[in-house]
N, C-alpha and C positions, 0 to 999 in steps of 0.2 A: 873560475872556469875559463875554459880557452877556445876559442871561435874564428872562425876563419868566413868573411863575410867577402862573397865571388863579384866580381867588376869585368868593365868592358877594359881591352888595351889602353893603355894610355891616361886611364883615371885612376892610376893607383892612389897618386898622390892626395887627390879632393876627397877620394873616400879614407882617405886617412886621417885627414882635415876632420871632415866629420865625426869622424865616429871619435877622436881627440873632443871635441865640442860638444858629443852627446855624454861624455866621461868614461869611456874606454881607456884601459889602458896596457903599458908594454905594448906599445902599437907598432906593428915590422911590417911595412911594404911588400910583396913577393910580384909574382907576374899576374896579373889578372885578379889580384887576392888582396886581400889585406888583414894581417891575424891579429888577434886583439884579447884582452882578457876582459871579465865583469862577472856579474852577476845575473842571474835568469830577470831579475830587473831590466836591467841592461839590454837582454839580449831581446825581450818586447819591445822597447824604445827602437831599438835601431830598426827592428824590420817595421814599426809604424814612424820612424823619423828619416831615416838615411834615405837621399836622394838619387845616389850613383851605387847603391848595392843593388846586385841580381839577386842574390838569397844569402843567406848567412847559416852556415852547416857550424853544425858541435860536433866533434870527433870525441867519438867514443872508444876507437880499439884505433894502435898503431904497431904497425908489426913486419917484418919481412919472412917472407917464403920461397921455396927451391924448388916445390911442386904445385902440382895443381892442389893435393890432398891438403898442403901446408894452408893454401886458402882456406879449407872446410874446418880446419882443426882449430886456425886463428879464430874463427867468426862463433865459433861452438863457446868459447873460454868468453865471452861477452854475456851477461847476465840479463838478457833479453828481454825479460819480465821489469827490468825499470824504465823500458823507453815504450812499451804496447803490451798490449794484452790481449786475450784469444778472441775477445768482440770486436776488435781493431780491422783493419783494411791498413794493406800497406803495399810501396811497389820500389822496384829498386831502379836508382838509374846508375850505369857502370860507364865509369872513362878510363879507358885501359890500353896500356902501351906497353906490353909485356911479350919476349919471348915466349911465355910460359904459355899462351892463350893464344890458338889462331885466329879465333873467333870473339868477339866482343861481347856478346849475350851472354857466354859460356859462365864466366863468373859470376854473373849477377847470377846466374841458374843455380850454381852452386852454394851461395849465399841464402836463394830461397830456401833451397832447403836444410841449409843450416840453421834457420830461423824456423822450419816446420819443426825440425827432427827435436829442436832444442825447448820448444810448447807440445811437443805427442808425448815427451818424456817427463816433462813435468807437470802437465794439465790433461793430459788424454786427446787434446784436441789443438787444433793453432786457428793461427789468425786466416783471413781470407785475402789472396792477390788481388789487388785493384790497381790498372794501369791507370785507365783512363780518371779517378777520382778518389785517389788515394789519400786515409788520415793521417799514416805516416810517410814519409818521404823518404827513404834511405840512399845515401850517398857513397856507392864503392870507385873507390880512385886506386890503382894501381900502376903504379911508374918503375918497369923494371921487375923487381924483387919486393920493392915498399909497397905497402898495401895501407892506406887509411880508411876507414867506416866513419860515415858521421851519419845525424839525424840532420836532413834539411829542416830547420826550424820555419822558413817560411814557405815550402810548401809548394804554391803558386809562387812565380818568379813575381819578385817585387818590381819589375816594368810594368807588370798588369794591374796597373793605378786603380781601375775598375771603374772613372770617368768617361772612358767612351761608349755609346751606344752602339758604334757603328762604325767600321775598320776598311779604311782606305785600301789599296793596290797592294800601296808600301810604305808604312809611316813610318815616319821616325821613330825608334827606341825611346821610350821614355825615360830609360838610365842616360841615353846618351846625349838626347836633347840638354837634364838636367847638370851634365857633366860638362858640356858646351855651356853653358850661361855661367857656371860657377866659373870653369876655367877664364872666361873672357874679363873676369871680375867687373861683370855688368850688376848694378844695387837700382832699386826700385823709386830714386830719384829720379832715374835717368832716361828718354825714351827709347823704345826701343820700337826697332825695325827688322820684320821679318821678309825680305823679298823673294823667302823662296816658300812662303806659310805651307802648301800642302795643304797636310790633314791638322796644322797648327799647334802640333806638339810643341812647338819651341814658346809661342806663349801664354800657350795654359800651362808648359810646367815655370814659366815668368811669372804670371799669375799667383799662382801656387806660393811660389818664393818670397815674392811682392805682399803677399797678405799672411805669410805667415802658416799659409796651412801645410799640414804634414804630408807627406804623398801618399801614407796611407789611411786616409782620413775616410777613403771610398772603397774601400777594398773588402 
């Protein structure tokens, strides 16, 4: 199976690192990404092991289109019924850099209802929109003509360790803290010094590292 697990700039490489060390493999770099192959084994591991991933999406449909309609016809030819079903809750999020679309919502709109039309026709009934607390996650990226669908497999952005009680001004990313300590190749011999601690991101994900626990241990 093939995965594409999202990072901050600049940590391609550590999360490649990782996800090499959790047993991924065909591992290829991109911008912000890092694609990878395994198994649905695998693909649990990473989103409770991986340190410097934001989420790790499964692309399910890859396709290019000329119109807007081309979008509705791509997403209809997806078999919809193996990733959710009509008691599901689901919500889309759309990143879109396309001629074809003035508006950014518009696709993801079109998408819903290619996911209604494709459960009225087969079940009599579909699933329910949930933005705010969604079971599935769907991911539409569209660059130009190319259009990829995937399922976010983890849902919630895996920065949200689920460790804090209580959220400073402006803390530190907890992808990016953990990305900063890997990069610096600081190890749990050594002591370490925070003079800028904050909300102390940078030594609870040391912490974390230092003893071994996962980041998604709390989540």
């Amino acid at each position: 199976m093939k995965f594409v697990a999202k990072t901050l700039y600049g940590l391609e490489k550590v999360l490649a690192e990782e996800l090499i060390s959790l047993g991924a493999s065909d591992v290829e770099e991109a911008n912000r990404a890092v694609l990878f192959k395994g198994d649905k084994k695998l693909l649990y591991k990473v989103n409770y092991c991986a340190r410097t991933a934001l989420s790790v999406l499964m692309p399910v449909a890859d396709f290019r289109i000329r119109s807007k309609e081309d979008l509705y016809y791509g997403g209809s030819k997806i078999e919809w019924d193996n990733y959710l079903d009509t008691d599901d809750t689901f919500s889309i999020v759309p990143v879109i850099n396309s001629p074809h679309f003035g508006h950014t919502g518009y696709p993801g709109l079109i998408l819903k209802d290619t996911i209604a039309d494709y459960f009225r026709k087969k079940a009599g009934r579909r699933p329910s929109v949930d933005s705010a607390n969604p079971g599935i996650l769907i991911n539409l990226h569209i660059s130009n003509e190319h259009v990829t669908i995937s399922i976010d497999s983890s849902v919630v952005p895996l920065f949200k360790r689920g460790y804090r009680k209580e959220q400073a001004v402006a803390p530190l990313n907890e992808v990016l803290a953990a990305g900063i300590l890997l990069l610096s190749g600081w190890k749990a011999s050594a002591t370490l010094t925070d003079p800028m601690c904050g909300s102390g991101t940078i030594p609870i994900e040391a912490g974390l590292i230092a003893c071994n626990i996962p980041p998604g241990k709390q989540r």
